[in-house]
C-alpha positions as CSV (number, residue, x, y, z in Angstrom):
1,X,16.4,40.8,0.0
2,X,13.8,41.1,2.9
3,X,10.7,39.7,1.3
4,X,10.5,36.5,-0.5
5,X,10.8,36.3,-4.0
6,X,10.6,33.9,-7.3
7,X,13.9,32.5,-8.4
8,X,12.5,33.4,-12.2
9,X,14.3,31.5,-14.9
10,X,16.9,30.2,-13.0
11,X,8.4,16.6,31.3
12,X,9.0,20.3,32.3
13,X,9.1,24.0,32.0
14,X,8.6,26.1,35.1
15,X,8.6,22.6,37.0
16,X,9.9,19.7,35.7
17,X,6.5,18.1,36.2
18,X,4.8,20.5,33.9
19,X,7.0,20.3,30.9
20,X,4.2,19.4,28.6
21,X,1.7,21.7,30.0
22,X,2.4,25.2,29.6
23,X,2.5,27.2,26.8
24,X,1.7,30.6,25.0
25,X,-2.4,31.4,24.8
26,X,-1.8,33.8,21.5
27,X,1.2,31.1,20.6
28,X,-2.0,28.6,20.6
29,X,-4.6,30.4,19.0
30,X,-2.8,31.1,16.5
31,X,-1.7,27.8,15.7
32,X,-5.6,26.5,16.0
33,X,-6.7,29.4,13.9
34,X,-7.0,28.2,10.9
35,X,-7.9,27.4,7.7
36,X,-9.6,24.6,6.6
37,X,-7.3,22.0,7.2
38,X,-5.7,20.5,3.6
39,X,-6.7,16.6,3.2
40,X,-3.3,15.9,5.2
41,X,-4.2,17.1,8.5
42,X,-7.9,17.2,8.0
43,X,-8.3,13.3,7.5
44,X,-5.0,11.7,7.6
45,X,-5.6,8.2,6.7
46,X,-7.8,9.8,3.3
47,X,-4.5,9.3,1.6
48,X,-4.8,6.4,-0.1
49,X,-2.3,3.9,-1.2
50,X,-1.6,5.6,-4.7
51,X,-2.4,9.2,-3.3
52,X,1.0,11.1,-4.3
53,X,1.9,12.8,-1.4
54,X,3.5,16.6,-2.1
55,X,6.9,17.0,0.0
56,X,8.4,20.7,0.5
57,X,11.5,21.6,1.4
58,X,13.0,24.6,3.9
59,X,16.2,24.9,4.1
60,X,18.4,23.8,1.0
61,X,21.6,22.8,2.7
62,X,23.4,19.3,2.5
63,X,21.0,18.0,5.6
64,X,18.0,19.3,4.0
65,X,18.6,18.2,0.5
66,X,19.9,14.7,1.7
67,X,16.7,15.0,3.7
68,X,14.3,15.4,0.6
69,X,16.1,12.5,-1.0
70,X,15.3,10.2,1.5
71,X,11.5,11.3,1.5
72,X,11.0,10.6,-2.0
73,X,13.0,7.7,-1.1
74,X,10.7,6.2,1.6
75,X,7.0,6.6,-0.5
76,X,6.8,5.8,-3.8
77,X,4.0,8.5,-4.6
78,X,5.9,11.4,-3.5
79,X,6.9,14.0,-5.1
80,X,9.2,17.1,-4.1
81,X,7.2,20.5,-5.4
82,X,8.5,23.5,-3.4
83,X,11.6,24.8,-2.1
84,X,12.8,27.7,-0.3
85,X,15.8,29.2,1.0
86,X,17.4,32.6,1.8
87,X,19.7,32.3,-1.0
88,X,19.1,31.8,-3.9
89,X,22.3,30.4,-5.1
90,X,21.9,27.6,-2.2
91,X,18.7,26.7,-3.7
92,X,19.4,26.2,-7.1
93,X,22.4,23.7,-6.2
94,X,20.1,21.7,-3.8
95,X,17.9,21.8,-7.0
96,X,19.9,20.8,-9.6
97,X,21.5,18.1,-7.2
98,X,18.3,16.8,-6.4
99,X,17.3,16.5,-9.8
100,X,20.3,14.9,-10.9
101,X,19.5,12.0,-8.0
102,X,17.7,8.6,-8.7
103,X,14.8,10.5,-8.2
104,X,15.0,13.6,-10.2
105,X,11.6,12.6,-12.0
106,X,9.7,13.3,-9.1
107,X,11.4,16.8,-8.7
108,X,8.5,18.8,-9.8
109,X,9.8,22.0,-8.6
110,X,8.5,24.6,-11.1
111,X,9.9,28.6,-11.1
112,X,6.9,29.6,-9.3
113,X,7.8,27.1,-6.5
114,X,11.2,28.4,-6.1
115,X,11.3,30.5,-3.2
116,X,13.8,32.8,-1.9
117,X,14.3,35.1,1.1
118,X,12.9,35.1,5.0
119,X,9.2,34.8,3.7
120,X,10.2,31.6,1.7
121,X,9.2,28.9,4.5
122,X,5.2,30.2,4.5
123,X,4.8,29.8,0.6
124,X,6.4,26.3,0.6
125,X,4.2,25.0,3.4
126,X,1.2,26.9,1.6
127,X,2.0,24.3,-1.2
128,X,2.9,20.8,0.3
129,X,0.8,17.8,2.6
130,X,4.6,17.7,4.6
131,X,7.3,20.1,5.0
132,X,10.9,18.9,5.7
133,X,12.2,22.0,7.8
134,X,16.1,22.2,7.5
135,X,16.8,25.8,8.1
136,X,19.8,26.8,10.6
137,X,18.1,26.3,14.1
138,X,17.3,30.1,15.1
139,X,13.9,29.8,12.3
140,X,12.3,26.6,13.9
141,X,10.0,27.4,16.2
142,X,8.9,30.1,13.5
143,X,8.2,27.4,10.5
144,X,7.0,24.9,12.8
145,X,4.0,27.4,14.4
146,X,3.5,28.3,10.6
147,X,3.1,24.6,9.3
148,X,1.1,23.4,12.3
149,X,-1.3,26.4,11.7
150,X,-1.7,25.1,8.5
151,X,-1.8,21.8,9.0
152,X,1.3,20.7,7.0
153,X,2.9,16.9,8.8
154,X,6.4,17.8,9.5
155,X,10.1,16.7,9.6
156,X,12.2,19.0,11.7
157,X,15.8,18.8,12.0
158,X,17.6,19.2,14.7
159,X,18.1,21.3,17.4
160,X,14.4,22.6,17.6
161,X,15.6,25.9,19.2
162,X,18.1,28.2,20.1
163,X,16.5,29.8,23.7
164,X,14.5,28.3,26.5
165,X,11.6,30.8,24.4
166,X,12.4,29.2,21.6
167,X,11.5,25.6,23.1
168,X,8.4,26.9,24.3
169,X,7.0,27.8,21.3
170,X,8.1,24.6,19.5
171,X,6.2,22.8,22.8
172,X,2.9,24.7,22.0
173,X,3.3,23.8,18.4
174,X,3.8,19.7,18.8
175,X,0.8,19.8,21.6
176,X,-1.2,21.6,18.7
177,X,0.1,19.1,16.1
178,X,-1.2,16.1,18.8
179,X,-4.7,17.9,18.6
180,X,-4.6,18.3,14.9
181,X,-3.7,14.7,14.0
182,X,-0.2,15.8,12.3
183,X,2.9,13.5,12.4
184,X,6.0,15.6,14.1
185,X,9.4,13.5,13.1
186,X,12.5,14.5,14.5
187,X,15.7,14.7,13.1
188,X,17.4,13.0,16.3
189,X,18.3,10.2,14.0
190,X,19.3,7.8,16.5
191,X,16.4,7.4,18.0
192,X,15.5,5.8,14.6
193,X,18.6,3.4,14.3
194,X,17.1,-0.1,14.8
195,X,20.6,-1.0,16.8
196,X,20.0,2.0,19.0
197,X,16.8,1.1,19.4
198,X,17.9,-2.6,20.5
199,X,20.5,-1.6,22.9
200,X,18.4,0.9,24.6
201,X,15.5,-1.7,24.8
202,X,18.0,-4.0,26.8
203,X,19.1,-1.0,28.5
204,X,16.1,0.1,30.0
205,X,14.9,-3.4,30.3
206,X,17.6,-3.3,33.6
207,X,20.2,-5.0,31.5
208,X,23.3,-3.1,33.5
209,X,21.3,-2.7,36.4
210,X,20.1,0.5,38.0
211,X,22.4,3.4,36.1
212,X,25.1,5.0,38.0
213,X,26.6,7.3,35.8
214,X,26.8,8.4,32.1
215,X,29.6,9.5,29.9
216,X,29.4,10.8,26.2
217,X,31.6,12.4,24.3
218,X,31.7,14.1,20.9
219,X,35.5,15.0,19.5
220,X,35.5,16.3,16.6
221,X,38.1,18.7,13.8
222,X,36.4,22.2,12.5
223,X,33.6,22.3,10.0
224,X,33.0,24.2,6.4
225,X,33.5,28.3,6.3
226,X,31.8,29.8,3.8
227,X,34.2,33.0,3.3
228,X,34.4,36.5,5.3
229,X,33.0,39.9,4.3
230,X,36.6,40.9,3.0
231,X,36.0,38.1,0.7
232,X,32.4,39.2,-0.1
233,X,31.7,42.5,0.0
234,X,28.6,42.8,-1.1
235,X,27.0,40.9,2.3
236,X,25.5,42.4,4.6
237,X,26.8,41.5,8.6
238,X,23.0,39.5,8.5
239,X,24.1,37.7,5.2
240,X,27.4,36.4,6.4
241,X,26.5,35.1,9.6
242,X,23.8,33.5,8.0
243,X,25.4,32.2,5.7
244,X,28.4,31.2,8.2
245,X,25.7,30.0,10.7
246,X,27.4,27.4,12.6
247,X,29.5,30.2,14.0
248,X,27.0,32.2,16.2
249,X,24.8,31.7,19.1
250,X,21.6,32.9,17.7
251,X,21.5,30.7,14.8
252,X,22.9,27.4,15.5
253,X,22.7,27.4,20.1
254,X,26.5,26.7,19.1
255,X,27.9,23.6,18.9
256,X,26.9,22.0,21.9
257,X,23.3,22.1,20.6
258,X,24.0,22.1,16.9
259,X,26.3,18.9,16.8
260,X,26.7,17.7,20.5
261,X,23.1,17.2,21.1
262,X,22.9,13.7,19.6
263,X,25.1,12.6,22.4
264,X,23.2,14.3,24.8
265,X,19.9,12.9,23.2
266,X,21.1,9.5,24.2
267,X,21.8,10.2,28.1
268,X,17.8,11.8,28.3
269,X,16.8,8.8,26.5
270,X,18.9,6.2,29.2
271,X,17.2,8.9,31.4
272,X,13.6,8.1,30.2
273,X,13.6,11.8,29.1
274,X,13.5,12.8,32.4
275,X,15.5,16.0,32.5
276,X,18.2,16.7,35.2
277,X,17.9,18.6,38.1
278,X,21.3,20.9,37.8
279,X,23.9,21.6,35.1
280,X,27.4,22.4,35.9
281,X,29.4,23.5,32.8
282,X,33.3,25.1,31.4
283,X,33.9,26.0,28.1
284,X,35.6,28.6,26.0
285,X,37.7,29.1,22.7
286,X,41.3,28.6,22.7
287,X,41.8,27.2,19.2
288,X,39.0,29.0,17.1
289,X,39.7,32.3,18.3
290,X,39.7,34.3,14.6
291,X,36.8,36.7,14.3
292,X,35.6,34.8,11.5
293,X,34.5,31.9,14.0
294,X,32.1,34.3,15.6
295,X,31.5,33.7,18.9
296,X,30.8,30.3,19.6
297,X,33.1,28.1,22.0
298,X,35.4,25.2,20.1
299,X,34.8,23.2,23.6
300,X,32.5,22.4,26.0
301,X,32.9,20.3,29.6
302,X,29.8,19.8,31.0
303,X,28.0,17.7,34.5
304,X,23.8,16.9,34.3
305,X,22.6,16.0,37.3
306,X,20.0,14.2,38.5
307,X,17.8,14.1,41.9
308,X,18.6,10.4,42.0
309,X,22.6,11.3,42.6
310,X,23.2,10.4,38.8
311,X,25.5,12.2,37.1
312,X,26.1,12.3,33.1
313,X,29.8,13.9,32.3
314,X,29.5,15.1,28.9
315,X,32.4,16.3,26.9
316,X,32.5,17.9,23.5
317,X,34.9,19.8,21.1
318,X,35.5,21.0,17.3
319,X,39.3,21.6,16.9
320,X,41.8,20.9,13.4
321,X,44.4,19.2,14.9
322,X,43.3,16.5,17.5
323,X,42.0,13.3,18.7
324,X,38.3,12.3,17.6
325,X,35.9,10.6,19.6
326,X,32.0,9.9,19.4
327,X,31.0,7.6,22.3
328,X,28.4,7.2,24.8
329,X,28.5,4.9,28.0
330,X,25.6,4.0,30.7
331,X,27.3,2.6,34.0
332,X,25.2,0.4,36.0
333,X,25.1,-2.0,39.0
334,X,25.4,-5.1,36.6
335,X,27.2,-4.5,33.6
336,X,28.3,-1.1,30.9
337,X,26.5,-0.5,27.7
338,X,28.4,1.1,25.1
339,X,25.8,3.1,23.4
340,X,27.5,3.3,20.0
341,X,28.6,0.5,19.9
342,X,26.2,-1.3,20.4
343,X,27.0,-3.6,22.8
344,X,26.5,-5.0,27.3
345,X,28.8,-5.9,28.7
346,X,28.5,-7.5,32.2
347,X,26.2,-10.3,33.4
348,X,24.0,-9.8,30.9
349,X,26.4,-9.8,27.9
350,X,25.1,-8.7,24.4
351,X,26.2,-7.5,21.3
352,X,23.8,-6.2,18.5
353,X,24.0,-8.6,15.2
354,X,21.1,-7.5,13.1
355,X,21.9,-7.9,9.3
356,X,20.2,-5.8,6.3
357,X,19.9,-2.1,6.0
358,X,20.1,0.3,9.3
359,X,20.3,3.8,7.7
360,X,18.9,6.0,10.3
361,X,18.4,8.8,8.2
362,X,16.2,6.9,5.9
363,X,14.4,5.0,8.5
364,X,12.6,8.1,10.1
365,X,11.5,9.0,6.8
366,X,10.3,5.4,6.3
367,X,8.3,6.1,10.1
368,X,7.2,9.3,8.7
369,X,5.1,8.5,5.9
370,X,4.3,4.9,7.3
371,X,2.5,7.0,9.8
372,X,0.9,9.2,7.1
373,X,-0.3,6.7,5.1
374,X,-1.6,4.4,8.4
375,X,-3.5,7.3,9.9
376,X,-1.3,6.9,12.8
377,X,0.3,10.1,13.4
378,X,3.1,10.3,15.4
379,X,3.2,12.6,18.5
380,X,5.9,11.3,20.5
381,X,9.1,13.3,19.3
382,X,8.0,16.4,20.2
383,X,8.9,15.8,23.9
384,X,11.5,14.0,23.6
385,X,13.3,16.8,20.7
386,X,12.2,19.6,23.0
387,X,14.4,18.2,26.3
388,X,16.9,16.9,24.5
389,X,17.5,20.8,23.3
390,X,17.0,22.7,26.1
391,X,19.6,19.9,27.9
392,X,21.7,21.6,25.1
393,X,21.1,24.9,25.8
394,X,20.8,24.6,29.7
395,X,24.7,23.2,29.1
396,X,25.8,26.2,27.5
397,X,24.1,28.9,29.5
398,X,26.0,27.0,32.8
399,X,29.1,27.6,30.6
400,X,28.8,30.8,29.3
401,X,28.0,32.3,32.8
402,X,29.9,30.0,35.1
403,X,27.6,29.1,37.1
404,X,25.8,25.7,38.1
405,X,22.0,26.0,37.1
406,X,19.1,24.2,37.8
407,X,16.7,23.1,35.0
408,X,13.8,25.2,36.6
409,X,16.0,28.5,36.0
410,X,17.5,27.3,32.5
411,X,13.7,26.6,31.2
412,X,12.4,29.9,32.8
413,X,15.6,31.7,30.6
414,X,14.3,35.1,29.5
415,X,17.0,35.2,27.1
416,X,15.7,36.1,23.6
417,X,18.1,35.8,20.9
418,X,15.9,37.2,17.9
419,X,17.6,39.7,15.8
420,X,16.1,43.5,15.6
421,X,15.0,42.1,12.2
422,X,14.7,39.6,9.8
423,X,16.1,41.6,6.9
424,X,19.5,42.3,5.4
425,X,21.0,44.8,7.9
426,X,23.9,45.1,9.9
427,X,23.9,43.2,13.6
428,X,26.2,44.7,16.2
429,X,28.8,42.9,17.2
430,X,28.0,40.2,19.9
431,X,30.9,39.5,22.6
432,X,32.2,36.1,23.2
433,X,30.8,34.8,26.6
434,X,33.2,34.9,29.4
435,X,32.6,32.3,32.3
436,X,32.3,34.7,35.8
437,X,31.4,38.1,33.6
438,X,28.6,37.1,31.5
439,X,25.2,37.3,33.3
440,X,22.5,34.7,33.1
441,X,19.4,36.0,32.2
C-alpha cells in the first residue's frame, strides 16, 4: 500500500576539515521552514517536572520496540502515543508486546495513531514531543529532515545512512537540530556504556601512550530471514526486500554498516572522530551465496588509514558455522587497551570495576530525556553518528570496487541508492558487487 493508512480495529565532507560545514540550501530551508515550533523545541526547558512527555515510535521492529520500552522506562511522565510501520502486521506485534510490558499503561496508542505504510513516519512525528526512529537505515535521513522540520527531539538508531548523500542530509538535519534547540541521541550505544566511557577516558587521557595501531573485529553466525516470494506470493519484489532488509545494500549499507559499525564507532572515537585519510578494503560472499541473501557480502576485510601513519585493521563476518568474535584493541607506546573488555594493560594498568546497573541501551535514553527535561539539548552525536557511518560505507565502497579510496572521494560519492519509488512495485534485480568490475561512483 503506497500511502499511509489507519490500522482500524486491529570533521569533513569535501575536505576533511569541512565536515560540519556543508550542506544542502533547499535541504536547509526546508528543515527551518516551519511551523510554529511544538512546546518541545520551541522552549525546551518549559517541560516541567510532571509535564508527560509524548514518545512516538518509527519503526516497530525488535530494536525499535525494545527502544520505546526503555523511553517510557527512563521518564516517568512519558507516554508512548503513536506508531508507524510499513506493515501492519509488524506493528500490531510491537503493540501488543509493548502493551503487555511493565509499562503497557502508558501505551496510549489509539486506532487513529496506528499508522501504516511509507507515509507513516510524518503522521507519528505530527503527534509526539520525541520520535524514536527505528526504520531499516535507507529511510533516515528522510524522517530525520521530517522531525527536525517540525521540531520533534529525536532518537535515531543506527547507521544514519546508506550513501555518502544520505550522510549529508542527516548532517544538515543535526546542524538544524543545534540551531533549533533539539536533542539528537544516537543509537551508537557504546558511546553510552559508563565502562566504555571509563576506558576511553583513560585512553585518550595517554594511558597506552601515543596509538599505533587498532584492531576490531566483529565475528558473527547469520541473522533472521523472513521467508522468500515462493513462500509469499502475494509480495511485491519492494515488500520482500523490505521486509528481508538486512539482505540488500539500499536498505541496511550491508553489514558492515548495519552491524559492524559499532566496532568501527570505537576506532573514530580512539581517533577523536577524526576520520582517516584512505580505506583499503576485500570482501565478498562465499558462504551466503543463495539469492534469498540478496546481495550483500557475509565478509568484510578492511585497512583505515590515517595521515599520522595509523592504521586500524578491521575485520568483520556473518557466517552459520564458525568462530565468533567481538573485540576491539588500541596499540600504543605504553601499554594495549582492550576496548571491550574493558581493561590497560601496560604501565599504566587498569581494569574497569564499577558496580550497579550499566545497560547501555537504557542509559542513552536516561541522557535523552535528562537533556529534555534540563533544557540542555544535546548536539554532539550528530558528528560523531555521521563519521562513524560514512567510515562504514567508505569500507564497503573500497570493497565493492577494489580499490583503495581516500575519504575526500568516499564523502564526495555520487552514488544514490533511492529506489524509482517508494511504493509497492517490482525493483530490478541489483548485481552482487565484484571487487575489479564494479565502478566507483
Amino acid at each position: 500500500m503506497p500511502d499511509q493508512t489507519h490500522l482500524q480495529g486491529s570533521g569533513l565532507l569535501s575536505s576533511r576539515r569541512s565536515f560540519l560545514r556543508q550542506g544542502g540550501l533547499a535541504t536547509s530551508a526546508a528543515l527551518c521552514a516551519g511551523a510554529q515550533l511544538p512546546a518541545s523545541a520551541a522552549s525546551l526547558a518549559g517541560f516541567g517536572a510532571r509535564e508527560t512527555l509524548r514518545v512516538g515510535l518509527v519503526g516497530c521492529g525488535g530494536r525499535g520496540s525494545g527502544a520505546a520500552a526503555n523511553a517510557l522506562n527512563a521518564d516517568p511522565d512519558t507516554q508512548l502515543v503513536a506508531l508507524g510501520d510499513a506493515f501492519a502486521d509488524q506493528l500490531r506485534s510491537s503493540l501488543n508486546n509493548l502493551r503487555a510490558s511493565d509499562f503497557g499503561d502508558r501505551v496510549v496508542v489509539d486506532d487513529e495513531h496506528q499508522f501504516v505504510g511509507f507515509d507513516a513516519y510524518k503522521h507519528v512525528i505530527d503527534s509526539c514531543d520525541v520520535v524514536i526512529l527505528a526504520t531499516s537505515p535507507h529511510f533516515r535521513p528522510l524522517h530525520m529532515e521530517y522531525a527536525v522540520q517540525k521540531g520533534v527531539h529525536l532518537f535515531v538508531e543506527k547507521p544514519v545512512a546508506v550513501d555518502a548523500k544520505g550522510v549529508k542530509r542527516v548532517l544538515e538535519a543535526c546542524r538544524v537540530a543545534k540551531q533549533k534547540g533539539l536533542s539528537v541521541v544516537s543509537g551508537l550505544c557504546y558511546r553510552y556504556q559508563f565502562a566504555k566511557q571509563a576506558t576511553f577516558e583513560r585512553l585518550l587521557g595517554g594511558a597506552i601512550g601515543d596509538i599505533t595501531a587498532l584492531d576490531c573485529t566483529y565475528n558473527t553466525g547469520t541473522l533472521w530471514h523472513k521467508g522468500t516470494r515462493a513462500d509469499n506470493p502475494k509480495w511485491s519484489e519492494m515488500e520482500y526486500q523490505m521486509r528481508n532488509w538486512l539482505y540488500f545494500t539500499w536498505l541496511s549499507g550491508d553489514h558492515i554498516a548495519e552491524q559492524h559499525i559499532h566496532s568501527l564507532d570505537k576506532v573514530m572515537w580512539a581517533m577523536g572522530d577524526t576520520p582517516p585519510a584512505k580505506i583499503t578494503a576485500s570482501g565478498g560472499r562465499i558462504q551466503r551465496t543463495d539469492p534469498k541473501w540478496g546481495h550483500i557480502y557475509d565478509h568484510f576485510n578492511s585497512v583505515f588509514e590515517w595521515d599520522s601513519g595509523v592504521k586500524a585493521f578491521s575485520s568483520c563476518r556473518q557466517m552459520a558455522g564458525c568462530s565468533t568474535n567481538v573485540s576491539d584493541f588500541a596499540y600504543g607506546t605504553k601499554g594495549v587497551a582492550e576496548l571491550q573488555s574493558h581493561r590497560i594493560r601496560g604501565a599504566d594498568k587498569w581494569r574497569w570495576r564499577g558496580d550497579g546497573p550499566d545497560d547501555m541501551y537504557q542509559n542513552e535514553h536516561d541522557a535523552l530525556f535528562r537533556s529534555i527535561r534540563a533544557g540542555e539539548p544535546i548536539s554532539r552525536d550528530g558528528d560523531y553518528m555521521c563519521k562513524s557511518t560514512m567510515l562504514a560505507i567508505a569500507g564497503r565502497m573500497a570493497a565493492y570496487t577494489g580499490q583503495t579510496i581516500t575519504w575526500d572521494q568516499a564523502m564526495n560519492s555520487e552514488l544514490d541508492l533511492s529506489p524509482p519509488a517508494y511504493d509497492w512495485i517490482e525493483l530490478e534485480d541489483v548485481p552482487v558487487a565484484i571487487p575489479g568490475v564494479t565502478k566507483f561512483v
